[in-house]
NUGU-395250 format. One record per residue (C-alpha): x, y, z; residue in one letter; residue number from 1. Coordinates in steps of 0.5 Angstrom, whole numbers, always signed. Each point is the difference from the previous one (the first is absolute). Layout:
BEGIN
X  Y  Z  a  NUM
...
% end
This chain:
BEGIN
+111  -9  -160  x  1
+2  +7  -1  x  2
-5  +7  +3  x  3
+2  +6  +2  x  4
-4  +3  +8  x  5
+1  +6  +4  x  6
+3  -1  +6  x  7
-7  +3  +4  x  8
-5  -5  -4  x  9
+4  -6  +2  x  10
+2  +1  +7  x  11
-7  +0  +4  x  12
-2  -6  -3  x  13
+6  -3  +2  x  14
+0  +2  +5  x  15
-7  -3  +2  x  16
+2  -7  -3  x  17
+6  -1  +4  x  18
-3  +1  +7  x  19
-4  -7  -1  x  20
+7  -3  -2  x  21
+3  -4  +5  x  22
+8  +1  +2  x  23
+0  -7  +0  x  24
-3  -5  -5  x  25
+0  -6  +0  x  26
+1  +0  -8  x  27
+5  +5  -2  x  28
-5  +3  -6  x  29
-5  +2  +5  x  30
+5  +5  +2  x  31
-1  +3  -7  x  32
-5  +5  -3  x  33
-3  -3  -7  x  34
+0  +5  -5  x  35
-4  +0  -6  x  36
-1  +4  -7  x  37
-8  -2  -3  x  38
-3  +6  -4  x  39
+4  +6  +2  x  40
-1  -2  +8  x  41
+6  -2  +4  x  42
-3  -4  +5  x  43
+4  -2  +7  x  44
-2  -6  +6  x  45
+3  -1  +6  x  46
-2  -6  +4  x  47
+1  -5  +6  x  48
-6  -5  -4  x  49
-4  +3  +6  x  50
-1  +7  -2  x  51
+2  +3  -6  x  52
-1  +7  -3  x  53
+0  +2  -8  x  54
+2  +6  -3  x  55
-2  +3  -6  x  56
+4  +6  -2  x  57
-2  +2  -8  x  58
+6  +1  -4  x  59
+2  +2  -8  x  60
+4  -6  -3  x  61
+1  -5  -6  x  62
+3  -5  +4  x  63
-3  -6  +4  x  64
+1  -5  +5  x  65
+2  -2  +7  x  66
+5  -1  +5  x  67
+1  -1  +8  x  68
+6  +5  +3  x  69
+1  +1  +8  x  70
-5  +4  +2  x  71
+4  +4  +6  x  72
+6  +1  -4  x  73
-4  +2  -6  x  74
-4  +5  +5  x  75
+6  +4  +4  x  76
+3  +0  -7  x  77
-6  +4  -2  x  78
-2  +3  +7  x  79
+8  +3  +0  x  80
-1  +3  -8  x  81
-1  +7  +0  x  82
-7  +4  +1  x  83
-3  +0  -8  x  84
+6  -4  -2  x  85
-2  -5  -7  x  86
+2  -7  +1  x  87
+2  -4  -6  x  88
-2  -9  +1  x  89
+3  -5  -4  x  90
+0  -8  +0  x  91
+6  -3  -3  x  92
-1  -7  +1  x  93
+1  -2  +7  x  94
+2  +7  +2  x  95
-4  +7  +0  x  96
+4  +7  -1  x  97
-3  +5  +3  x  98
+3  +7  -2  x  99
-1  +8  +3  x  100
+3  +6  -3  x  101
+7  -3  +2  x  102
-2  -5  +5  x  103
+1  -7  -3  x  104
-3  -7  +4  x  105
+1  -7  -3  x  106
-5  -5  +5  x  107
+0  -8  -1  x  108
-8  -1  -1  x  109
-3  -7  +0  x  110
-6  -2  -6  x  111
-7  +1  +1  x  112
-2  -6  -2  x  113
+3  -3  +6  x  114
-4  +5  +5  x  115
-6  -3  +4  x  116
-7  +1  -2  x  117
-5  +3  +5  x  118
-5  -6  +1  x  119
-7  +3  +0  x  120
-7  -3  +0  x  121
-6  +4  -4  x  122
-3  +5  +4  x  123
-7  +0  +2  x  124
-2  +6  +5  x  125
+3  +8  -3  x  126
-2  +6  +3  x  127
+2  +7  -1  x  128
+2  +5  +7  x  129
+3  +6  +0  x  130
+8  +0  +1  x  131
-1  +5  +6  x  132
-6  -4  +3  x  133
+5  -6  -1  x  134
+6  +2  +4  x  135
-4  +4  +5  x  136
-2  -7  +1  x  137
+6  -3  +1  x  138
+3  +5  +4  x  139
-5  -1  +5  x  140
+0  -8  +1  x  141
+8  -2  -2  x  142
+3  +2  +6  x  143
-4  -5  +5  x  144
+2  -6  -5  x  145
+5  -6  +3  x  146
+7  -1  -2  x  147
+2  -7  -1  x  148
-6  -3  +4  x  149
-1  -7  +0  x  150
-7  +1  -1  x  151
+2  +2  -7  x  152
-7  +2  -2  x  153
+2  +6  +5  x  154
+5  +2  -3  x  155
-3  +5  -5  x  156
-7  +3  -2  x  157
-6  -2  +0  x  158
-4  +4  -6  x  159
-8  -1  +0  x  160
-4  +1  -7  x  161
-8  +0  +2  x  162
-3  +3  -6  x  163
+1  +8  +1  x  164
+3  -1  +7  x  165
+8  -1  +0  x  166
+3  -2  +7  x  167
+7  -1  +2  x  168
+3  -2  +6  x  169
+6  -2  +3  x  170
+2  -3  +7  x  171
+6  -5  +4  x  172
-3  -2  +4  x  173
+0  +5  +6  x  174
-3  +6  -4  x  175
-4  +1  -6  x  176
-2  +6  -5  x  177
-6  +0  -4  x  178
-2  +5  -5  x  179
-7  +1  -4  x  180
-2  +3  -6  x  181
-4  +0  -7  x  182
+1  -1  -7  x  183
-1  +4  -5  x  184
-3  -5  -5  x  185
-4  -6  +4  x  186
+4  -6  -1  x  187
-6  -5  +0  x  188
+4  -6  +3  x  189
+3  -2  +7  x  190
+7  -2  +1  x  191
+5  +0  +5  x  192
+9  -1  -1  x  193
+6  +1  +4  x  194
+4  +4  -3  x  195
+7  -2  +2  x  196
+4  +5  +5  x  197
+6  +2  -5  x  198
-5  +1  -5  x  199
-4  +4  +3  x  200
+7  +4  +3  x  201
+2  +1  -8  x  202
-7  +2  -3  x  203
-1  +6  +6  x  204
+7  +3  -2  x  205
-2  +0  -7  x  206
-7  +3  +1  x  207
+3  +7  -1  x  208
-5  +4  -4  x  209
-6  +1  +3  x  210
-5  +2  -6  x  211
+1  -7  -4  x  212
-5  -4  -1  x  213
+2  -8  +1  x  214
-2  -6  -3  x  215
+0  -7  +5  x  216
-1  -6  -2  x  217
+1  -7  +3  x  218
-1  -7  +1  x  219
+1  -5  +6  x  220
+7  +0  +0  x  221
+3  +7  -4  x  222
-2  +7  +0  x  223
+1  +4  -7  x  224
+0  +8  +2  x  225
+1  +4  -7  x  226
+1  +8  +1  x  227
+4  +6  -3  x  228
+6  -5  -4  x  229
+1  -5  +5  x  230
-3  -6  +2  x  231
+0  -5  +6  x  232
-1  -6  +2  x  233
+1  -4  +6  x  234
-2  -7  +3  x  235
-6  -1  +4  x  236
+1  -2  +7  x  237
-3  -7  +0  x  238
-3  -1  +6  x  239
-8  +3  +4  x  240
+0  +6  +4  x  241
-2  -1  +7  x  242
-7  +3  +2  x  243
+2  +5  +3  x  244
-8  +3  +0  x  245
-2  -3  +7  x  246
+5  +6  +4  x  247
-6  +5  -2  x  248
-5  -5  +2  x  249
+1  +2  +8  x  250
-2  +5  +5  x  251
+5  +6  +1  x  252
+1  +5  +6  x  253
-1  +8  -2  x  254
+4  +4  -4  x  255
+6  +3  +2  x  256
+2  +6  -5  x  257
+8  +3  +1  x  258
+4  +5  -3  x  259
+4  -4  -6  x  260
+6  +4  +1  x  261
-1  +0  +8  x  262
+0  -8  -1  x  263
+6  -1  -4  x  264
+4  +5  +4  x  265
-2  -4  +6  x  266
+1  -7  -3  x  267
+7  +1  -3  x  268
+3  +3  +6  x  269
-3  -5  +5  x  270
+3  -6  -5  x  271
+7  +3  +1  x  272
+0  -4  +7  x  273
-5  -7  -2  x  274
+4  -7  -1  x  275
+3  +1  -7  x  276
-3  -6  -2  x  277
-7  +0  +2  x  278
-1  +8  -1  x  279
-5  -1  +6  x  280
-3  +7  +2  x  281
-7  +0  +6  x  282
-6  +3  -1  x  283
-3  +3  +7  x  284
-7  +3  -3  x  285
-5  +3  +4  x  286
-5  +6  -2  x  287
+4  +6  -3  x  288
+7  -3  +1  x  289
+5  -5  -2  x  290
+6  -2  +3  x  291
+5  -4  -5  x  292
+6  -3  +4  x  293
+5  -6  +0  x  294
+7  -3  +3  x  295
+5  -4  -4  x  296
+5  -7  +4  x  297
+5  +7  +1  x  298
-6  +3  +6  x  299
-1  +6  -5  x  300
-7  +3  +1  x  301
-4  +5  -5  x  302
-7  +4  +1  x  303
-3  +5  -3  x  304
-8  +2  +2  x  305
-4  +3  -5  x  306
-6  +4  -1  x  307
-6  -5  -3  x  308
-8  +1  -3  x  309
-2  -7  +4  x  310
-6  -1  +4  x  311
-1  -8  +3  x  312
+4  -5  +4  x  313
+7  +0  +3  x  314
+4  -5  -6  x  315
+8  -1  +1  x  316
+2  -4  -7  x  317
+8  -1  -3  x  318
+2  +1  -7  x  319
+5  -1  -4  x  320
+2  +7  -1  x  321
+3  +1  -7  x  322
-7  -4  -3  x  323
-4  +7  +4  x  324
+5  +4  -3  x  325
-1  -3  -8  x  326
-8  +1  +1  x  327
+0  +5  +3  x  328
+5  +4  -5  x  329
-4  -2  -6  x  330
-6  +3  +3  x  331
-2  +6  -5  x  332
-4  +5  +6  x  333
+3  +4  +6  x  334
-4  -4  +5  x  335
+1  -8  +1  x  336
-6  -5  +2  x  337
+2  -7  +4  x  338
-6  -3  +2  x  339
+2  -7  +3  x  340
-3  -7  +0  x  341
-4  -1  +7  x  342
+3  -7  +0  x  343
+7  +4  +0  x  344
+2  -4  -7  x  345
+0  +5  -4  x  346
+1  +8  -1  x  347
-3  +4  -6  x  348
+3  +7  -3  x  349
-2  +4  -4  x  350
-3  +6  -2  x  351
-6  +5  +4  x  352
-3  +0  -7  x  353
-2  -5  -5  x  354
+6  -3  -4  x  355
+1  -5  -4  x  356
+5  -4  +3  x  357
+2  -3  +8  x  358
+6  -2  +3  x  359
-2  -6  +6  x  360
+7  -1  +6  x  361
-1  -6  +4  x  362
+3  +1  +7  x  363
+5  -3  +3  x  364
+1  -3  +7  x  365
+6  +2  +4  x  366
% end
């Protein structure tokens, strides 16, 4: 196996692969990148046999074959070469010789017959999206999934297809984010999957072009995602994902619109002085005002009072402060709307105009 590649051409790739690999593996192989030359394309995976990414990189070569070497190793030798820098590989035996100007590197590889393969099942359900509309998606839902929840459905994202209607949602247990949004193409089918947490944290870092169209497709148990030259996959969540529907199905008291900046300001402030385990802030809330206050073990108390479009009864409410703040900065208007529950089980945020997605804050009792 023998290719000559300019440094720019393999080092994004790389560098995509390598982030699924983890630092500690059970099998020493899996901490390596599998390379393979077929028809004038090098082809690079990485995986954890959880998640795994393919890149295909087009090359001019005679040669065939393929050989696993270490993926961070291989990737600082490449990340530290000079911009435009042209980079000579060569197998010989069990070592690969990676040769540039007069920079000279031997690694030990291992042979790619003994790398793991990717168990996958046929793949019923596909769907395209545009990649902008994608990220958007998760950006908007991500930040509200559990981390090493027991309920270990929690611990990533929901993604709910319904002909041409796409649903995301996220949620601890604490707080959920939903989005909404149509499909380009009607789909023809009803499918709900869990998509597990890490996966979804890679696949948001990769979506950097906004313009590419992406091909989806899935099964019961695995997601295939194809665009650009890369191709991932990752196992489902085994598991049913709550009804969370029943939280829209109450009574409300009236909206309360706030200036977002105002908020954050406010909440970020005021959460200096609250428990640090509990993040705790009070909401004192009367027509056109709103008075956020705490206090800590240590007796330190804060309070900010703010101005407020609000016209109901008097409400005093307590909440997390930092799941506030992670709603209300991914707001994308100047003005914010929290319309709370009646029954006080649940705070609504979102937007004056119609938006496609909603971040719910369950309250806290202090």
């Amino acid at each position: 196996m023998k290719f000559i590649i300019n440094r720019e051409e393999i080092l994004a790739p790389l560098q995509q692969i390598v982030s699924v690999i983890e630092k500690r593996q059970t099998m020493p192989i899996l901490a390596n990148v599998l390379m393979m030359i077929d028809d004038n394309q090098l082809v690079l995976t990485g995986t954890d046999l959880e998640i795994q990414i393919i890149a295909k990189i087009q090359i001019t070569t005679t040669s065939t074959g393929s050989v696993t070497v270490p993926a961070r190793k291989f990737l600082d030798i490449c990340r530290l070469l000079p911009t435009g820098a042209e980079i000579k590989f060569e197998q010989q035996d069990d070592r690969v010789k990676i040769l540039s100007n007069r920079s000279r590197f031997s690694l030990s590889c291992l042979p790619a017959e003994n790398y793991p393969e990717f168990a996958e099942s046929s793949f019923e359900n596909q769907f395209f999206i545009n990649s902008g509309k994608l990220k958007k998606a998760l950006d908007k839902t991500i930040f509200c999934m559990a981390n090493q929840d027991v309920r270990y459905y929690l611990n990533g994202l929901l993604l709910n297809i319904s002909n041409s209607k796409l649903k995301l949602v996220a949620s601890d247990g604490h707080r959920l984010s939903i989005y909404e949004d149509q499909l380009d193409q009607a789909t023809g089918f009803e499918a709900r999957i869990i998509l597990p947490r890490k996966g979804v944290l890679e696949l948001c870092r990769l979506l950097d072009d906004s313009e590419t169209e992406i091909k989806v497709e899935f099964s019961s148990n695995n997601i295939k995602i194809f665009f650009n030259n890369l191709i991932f996959s990752a196992k489902l969540v085994d598991s049913k994902y709550p009804d969370f529907s029943k939280v829209f199905q109450q009574d409300f008291f009236n909206q309360i619109h706030i200036q977002k900046q105002l908020l954050k300001e406010a909440l970020t402030r005021v959460a200096i002085l609250s428990n640090e385990k509990f993040k705790g802030v009070t909401f004192d809330i009367s027509p056109d005002s709103l008075r956020i206050s705490t206090h800590n073990p240590e007796h330190d108390e804060a309070e900010e009072e703010l101005f407020i479009e609000y016209q109901g009864e008097v409400l005093s409410i307590a909440f997390n402060a930092q799941y506030l703040l992670d709603a209300v900065a991914n707001l994308d208007s100047e003005l914010a709307v929290l319309t709370i529950a009646s029954n006080a089980s649940s705070c609504f945020i979102d937007e004056p105009n119609e938006c496609p997605y909603k971040f719910i804050v369950m309250p806290m009792r202090l």
